[in-house]
C-alpha positions as CSV (number, residue, x, y, z in Angstrom):
1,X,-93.3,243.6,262.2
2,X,-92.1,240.5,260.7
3,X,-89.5,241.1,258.3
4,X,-91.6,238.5,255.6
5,X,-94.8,240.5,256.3
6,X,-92.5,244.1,255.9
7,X,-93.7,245.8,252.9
8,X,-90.6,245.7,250.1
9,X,-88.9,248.7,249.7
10,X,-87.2,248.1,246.5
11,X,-90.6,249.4,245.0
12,X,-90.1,249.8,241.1
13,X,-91.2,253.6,240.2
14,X,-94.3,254.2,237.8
15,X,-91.8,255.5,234.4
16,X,-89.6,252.6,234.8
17,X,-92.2,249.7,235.0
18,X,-94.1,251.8,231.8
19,X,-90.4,251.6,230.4
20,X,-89.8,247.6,230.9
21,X,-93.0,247.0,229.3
22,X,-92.7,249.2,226.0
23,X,-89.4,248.0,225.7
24,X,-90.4,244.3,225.8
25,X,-92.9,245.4,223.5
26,X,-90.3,246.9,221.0
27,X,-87.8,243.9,221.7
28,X,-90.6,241.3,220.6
29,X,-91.9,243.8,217.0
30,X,-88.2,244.3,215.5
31,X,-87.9,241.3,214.3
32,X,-91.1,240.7,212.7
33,X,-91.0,244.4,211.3
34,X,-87.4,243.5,209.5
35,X,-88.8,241.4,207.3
36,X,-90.2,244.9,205.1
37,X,-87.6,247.0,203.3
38,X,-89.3,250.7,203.4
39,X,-88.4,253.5,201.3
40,X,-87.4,257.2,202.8
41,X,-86.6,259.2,199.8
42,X,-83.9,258.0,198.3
43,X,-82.9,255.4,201.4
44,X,-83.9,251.7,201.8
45,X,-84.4,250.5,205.4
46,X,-85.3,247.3,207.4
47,X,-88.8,248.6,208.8
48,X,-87.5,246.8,212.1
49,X,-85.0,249.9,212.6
50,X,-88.5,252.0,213.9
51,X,-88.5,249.4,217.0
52,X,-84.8,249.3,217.6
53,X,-85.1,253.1,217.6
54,X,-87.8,253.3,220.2
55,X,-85.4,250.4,221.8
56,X,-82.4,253.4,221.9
57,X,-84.8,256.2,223.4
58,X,-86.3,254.2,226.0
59,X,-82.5,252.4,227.3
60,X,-81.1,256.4,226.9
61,X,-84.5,257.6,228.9
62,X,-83.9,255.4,231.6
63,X,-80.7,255.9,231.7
64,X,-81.4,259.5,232.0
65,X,-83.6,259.4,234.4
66,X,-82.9,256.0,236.7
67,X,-79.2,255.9,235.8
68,X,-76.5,253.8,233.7
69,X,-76.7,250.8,236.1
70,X,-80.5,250.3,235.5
71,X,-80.7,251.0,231.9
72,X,-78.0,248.2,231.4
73,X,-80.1,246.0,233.9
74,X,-83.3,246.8,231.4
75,X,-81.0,246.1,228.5
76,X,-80.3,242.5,230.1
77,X,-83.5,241.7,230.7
78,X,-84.6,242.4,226.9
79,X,-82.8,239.2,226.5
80,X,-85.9,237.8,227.9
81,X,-88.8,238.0,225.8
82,X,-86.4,238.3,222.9
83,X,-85.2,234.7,223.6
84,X,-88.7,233.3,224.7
85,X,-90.3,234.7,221.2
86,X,-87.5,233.1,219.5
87,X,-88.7,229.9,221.5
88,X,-92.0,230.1,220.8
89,X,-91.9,231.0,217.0
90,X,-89.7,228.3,216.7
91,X,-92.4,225.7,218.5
92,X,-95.2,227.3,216.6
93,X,-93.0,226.4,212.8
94,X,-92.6,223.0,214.1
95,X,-96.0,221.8,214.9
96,X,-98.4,220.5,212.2
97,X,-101.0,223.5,210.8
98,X,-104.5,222.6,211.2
99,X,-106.1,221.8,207.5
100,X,-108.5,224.1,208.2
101,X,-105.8,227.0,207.4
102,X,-105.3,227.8,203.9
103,X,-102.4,227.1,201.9
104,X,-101.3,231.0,200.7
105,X,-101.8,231.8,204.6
106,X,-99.4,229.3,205.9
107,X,-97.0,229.6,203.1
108,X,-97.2,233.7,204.4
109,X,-97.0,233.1,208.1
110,X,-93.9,230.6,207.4
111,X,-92.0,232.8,205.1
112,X,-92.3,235.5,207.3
113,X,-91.6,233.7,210.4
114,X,-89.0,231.2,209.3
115,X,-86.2,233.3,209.6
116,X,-82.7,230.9,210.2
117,X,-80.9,230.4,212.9
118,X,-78.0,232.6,211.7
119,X,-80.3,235.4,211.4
120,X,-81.2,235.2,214.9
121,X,-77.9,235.3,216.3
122,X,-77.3,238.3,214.4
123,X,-80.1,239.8,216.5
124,X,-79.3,238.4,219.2
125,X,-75.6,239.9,219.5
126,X,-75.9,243.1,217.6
127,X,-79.2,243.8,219.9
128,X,-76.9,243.8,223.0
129,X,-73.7,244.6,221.8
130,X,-75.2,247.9,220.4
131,X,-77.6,248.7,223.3
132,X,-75.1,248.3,226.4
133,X,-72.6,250.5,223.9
134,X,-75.5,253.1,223.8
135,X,-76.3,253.2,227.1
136,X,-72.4,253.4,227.4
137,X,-71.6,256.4,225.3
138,X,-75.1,258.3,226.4
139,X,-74.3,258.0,230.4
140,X,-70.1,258.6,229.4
141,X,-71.0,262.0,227.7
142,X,-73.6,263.1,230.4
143,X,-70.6,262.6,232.8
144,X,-68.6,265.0,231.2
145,X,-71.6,267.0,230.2
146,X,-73.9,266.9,233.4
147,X,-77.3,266.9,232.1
148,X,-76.8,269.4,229.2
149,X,-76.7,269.0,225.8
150,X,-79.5,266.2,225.9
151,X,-79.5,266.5,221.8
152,X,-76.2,266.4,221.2
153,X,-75.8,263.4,224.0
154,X,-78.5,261.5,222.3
155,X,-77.5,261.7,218.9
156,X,-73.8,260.8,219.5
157,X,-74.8,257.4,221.3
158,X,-77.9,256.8,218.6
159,X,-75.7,257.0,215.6
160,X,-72.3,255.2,216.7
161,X,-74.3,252.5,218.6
162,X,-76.2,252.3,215.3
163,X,-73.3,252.0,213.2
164,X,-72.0,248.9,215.4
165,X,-75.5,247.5,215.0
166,X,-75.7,247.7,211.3
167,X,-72.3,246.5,210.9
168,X,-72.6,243.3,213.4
169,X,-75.9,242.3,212.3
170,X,-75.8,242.7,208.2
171,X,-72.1,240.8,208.9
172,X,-73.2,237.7,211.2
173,X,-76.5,237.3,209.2
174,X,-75.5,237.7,205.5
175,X,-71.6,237.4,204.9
176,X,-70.9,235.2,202.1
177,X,-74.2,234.4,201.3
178,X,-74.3,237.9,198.9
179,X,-72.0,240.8,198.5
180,X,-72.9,243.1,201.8
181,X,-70.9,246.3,200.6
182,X,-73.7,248.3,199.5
183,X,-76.3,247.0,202.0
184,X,-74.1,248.1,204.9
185,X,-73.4,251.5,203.4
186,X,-76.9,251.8,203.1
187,X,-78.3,250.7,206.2
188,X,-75.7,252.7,207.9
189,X,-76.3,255.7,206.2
190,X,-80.4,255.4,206.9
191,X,-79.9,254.8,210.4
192,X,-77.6,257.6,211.2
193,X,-79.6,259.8,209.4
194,X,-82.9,258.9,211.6
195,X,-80.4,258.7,214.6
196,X,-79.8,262.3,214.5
197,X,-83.5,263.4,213.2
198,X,-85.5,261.9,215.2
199,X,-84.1,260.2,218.2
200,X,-83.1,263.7,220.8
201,X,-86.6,264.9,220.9
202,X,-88.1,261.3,221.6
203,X,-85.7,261.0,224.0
204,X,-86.4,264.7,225.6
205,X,-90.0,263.8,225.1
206,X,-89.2,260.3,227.2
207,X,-87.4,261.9,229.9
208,X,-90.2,264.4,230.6
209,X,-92.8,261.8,230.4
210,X,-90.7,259.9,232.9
211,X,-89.7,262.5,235.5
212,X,-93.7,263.9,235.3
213,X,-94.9,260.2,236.2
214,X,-92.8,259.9,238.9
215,X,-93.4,263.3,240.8
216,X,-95.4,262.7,243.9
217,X,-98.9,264.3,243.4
218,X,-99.7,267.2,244.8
């Protein structure tokens, strides 16, 4: 057989071509979800942390189940609809609104959208500086753990790569524009907290899901 005709046998598997596209889906929401503080009790919180949670399960489920080398690989490729969204919002804000639209709308759509370009870097490098360090510390403890202690694996990498993220993000976007003292301890603080709550059993949850998708039918 012709080795152009061959069939490939670098096949992608079902749970990590379900992964990439939730994950692109997550990378794209964050962003646009930041823009609401929510209330938990007594904590404040960007809303966009939900997304960039579901971004830590799905890099720590694929690491899990596909390995270190392709969750960083899926980690990379994030960059990729992260940057072309940035692309496009920015094309959209720049051409004329049709008259047709009403004011209030636009003035809604822009606010929300228009966020500056310092802002966007701050995603940019907090996103992947804290999700390679994730996938990092989840694959580092499984090597010295094996495959036990999924929770305790989980929530370790969640909350320190959260930390970093809090701290990179709230520091590129906002330092000297206001004090950021109190908005770090408190986004800190929230994301920790939701780190350790409810990231292990989404993860666990993940890693089933993606090792029962995968087994060959019987």
């Amino acid at each position: 057989m012709n080795k152009d005709t061959a069939p490939s046998s670098r096949l992608i598997s079902p749970s990590l071509f379900a992964f990439g596209i939730f994950y692109g889906g997550m990378v794209c929401i964050a962003g646009v979800l930041g823009n609401k503080q929510v209330a938990l009790g007594p904590l404040a919180v960007e809303a966009g942390i939900f997304a960039f949670l579901l971004l830590v399960v799905t890099s720590s489920a694929v690491a899990e189940v596909h390995g270190r080398a392709i969750a960083n690989k899926l980690v990379v490729w994030g960059f990729v609809p992260l940057l072309m969204s940035a692309a496009l919002t920015v094309l959209v804000l720049a051409l004329p609104a049709s008259d047709k639209m009403e004011a209030e709308r636009l003035a809604s759509f822009e606010t929300i959208m228009g966020s500056n370009l310092r802002i966007w870097l701050a995603g940019l490098v907090a996103y992947g500086t804290s999700q390679v360090l994730n996938v990092t510390i989840f694959s580092a403890l499984k090597g010295r753990e094996g495959s036990r202690l999924l929770f305790f694996r989980s929530a370790v990498a969640s909350a320190l790569s959260q930390i970093v993220d809090t701290l990179i993000f709230i520091t590129v976007a906002f330092y000297g524009v206001f004090p950021i003292g109190a908005l770090l301890a408190g986004q800190m603080l929230s994301k920790v907290v939701l780190s350790i709550v409810f990231v292990p059993p989404l993860i666990l949850m993940f890693v089933k899901l993606g090792r029962s998708t995968d087994r060959p039918a019987a």
